[in-house]
C-alpha positions in Angstrom: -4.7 0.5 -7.8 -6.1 3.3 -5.5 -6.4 2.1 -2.0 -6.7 5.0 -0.2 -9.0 8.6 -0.2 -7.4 11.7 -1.6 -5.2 13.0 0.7 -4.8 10.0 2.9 -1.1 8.6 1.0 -0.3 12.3 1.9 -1.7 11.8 5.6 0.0 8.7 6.0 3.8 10.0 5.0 3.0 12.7 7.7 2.9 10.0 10.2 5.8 7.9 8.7 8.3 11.2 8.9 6.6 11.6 12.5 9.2 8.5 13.4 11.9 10.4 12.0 13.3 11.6 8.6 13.1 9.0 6.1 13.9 9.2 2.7 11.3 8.5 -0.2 12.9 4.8 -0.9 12.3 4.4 3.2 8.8 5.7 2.9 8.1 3.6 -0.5 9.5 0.7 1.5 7.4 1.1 5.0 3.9 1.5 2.7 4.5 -1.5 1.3 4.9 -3.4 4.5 2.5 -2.4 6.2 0.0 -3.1 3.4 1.6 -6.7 2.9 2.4 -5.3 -0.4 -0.8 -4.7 -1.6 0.0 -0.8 -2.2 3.2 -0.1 -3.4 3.3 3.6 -4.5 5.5 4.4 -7.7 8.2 7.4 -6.6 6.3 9.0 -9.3 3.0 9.3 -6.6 5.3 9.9 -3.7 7.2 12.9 -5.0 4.1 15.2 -6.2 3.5 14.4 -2.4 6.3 15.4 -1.1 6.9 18.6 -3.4 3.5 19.6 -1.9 4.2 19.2 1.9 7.7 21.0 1.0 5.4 24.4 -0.4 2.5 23.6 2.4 5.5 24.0 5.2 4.9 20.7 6.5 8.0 19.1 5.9 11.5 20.0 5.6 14.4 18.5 3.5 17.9 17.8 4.3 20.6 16.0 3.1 22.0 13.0 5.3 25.0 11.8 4.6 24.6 12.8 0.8 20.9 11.8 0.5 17.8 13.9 0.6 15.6 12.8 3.7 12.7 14.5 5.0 11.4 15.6 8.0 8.5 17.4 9.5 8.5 20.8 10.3 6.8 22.4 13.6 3.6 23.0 11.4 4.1 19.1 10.4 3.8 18.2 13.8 1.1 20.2 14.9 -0.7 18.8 12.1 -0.1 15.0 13.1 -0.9 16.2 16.8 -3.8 17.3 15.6 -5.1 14.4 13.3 -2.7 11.5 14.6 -5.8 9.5 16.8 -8.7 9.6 13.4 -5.4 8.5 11.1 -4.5 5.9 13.2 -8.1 4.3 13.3 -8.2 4.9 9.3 -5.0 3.3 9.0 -5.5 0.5 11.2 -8.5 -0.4 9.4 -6.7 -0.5 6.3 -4.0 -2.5 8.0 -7.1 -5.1 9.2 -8.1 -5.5 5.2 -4.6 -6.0 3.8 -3.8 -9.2 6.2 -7.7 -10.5 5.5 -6.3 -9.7 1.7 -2.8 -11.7 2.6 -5.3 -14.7 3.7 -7.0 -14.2 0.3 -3.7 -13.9 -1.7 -2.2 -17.1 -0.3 -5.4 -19.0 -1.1 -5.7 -17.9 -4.8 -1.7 -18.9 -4.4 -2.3 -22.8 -3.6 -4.6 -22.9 -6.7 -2.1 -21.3 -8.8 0.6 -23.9 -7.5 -2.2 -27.1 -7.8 -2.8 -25.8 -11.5 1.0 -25.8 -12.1 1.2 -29.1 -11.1 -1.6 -30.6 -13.0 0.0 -32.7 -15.8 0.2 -30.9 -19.4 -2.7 -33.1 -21.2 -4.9 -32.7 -17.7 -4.5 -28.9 -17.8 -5.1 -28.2 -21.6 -8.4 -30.2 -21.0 -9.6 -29.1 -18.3 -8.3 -24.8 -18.9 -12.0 -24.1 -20.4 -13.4 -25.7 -16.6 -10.7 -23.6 -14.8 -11.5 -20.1 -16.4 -15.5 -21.0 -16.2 -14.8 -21.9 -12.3 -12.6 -18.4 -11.8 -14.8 -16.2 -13.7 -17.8 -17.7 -11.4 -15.7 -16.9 -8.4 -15.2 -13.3 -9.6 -18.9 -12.9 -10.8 -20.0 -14.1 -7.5 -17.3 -11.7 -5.1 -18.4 -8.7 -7.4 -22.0 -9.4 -6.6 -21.3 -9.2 -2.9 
């Protein structure tokens, strides 16, 4: 799932490592809360990343107590400095649609646990309703 622009996962690590150096587990972790798990980038899309800000000069890798963490170099932070107030509004923005997604999530939740309490017989006859009713919903969002 591809919530964000090109360039903005790459944006938004610069500003994580602007708290400090993280490793990619930490950075894998804070995306996914702050997106209420909605996004939760594989290693395998945080690394090409990473290998890029490494070549770009934009971040610097150490070891920490026998793990590799990352940090931003001088030309790092001159490029959050420099883009830090349009991210944050980007970000914050994206923050505002994930919790009004949380909302959505935890609706589409209490029909999965009414349907899972519907008696055996009472769901097998009334599944053909329950898709028709669902694929309305999703014709109807997609028409928005």
């Amino acid at each position: 799932m591809d919530h964000f622009k090109r360039g903005t996962l790459k944006n938004l690590i610069l500003m994580i490592l602007n708290t400090g150096p993280k490793g990619i587990y930490d950075i894998k972790k804070y995306i996914k809360e702050v997106s209420f798990g909605f996004y939760n980038p594989s290693t395998g899309v945080i690394y090409p990343n990473i290998r890029n800000m490494l070549k770009e000069g934009l971040i610097k890798e150490k070891h920490i107590k026998g793990k590799k963490k990352y940090s931003l170099t001088d030309q790092g932070k001159k490029t959050v400095d420099e883009n830090i107030k349009r991210w944050k509004s980007i970000f914050e923005n994206k923050s505002k649609k994930f919790e009004m997604m949380e909302l959505i999530r935890n609706n589409i939740q209490e029909i999965m646990e009414d349907i899972i309490l519907m008696d055996d017989i009472e769901f097998e006859n009334k599944f053909e309703m329950i898709i028709g009713i669902i694929n309305d919903a999703h014709r109807k969002i997609k028409e928005l």
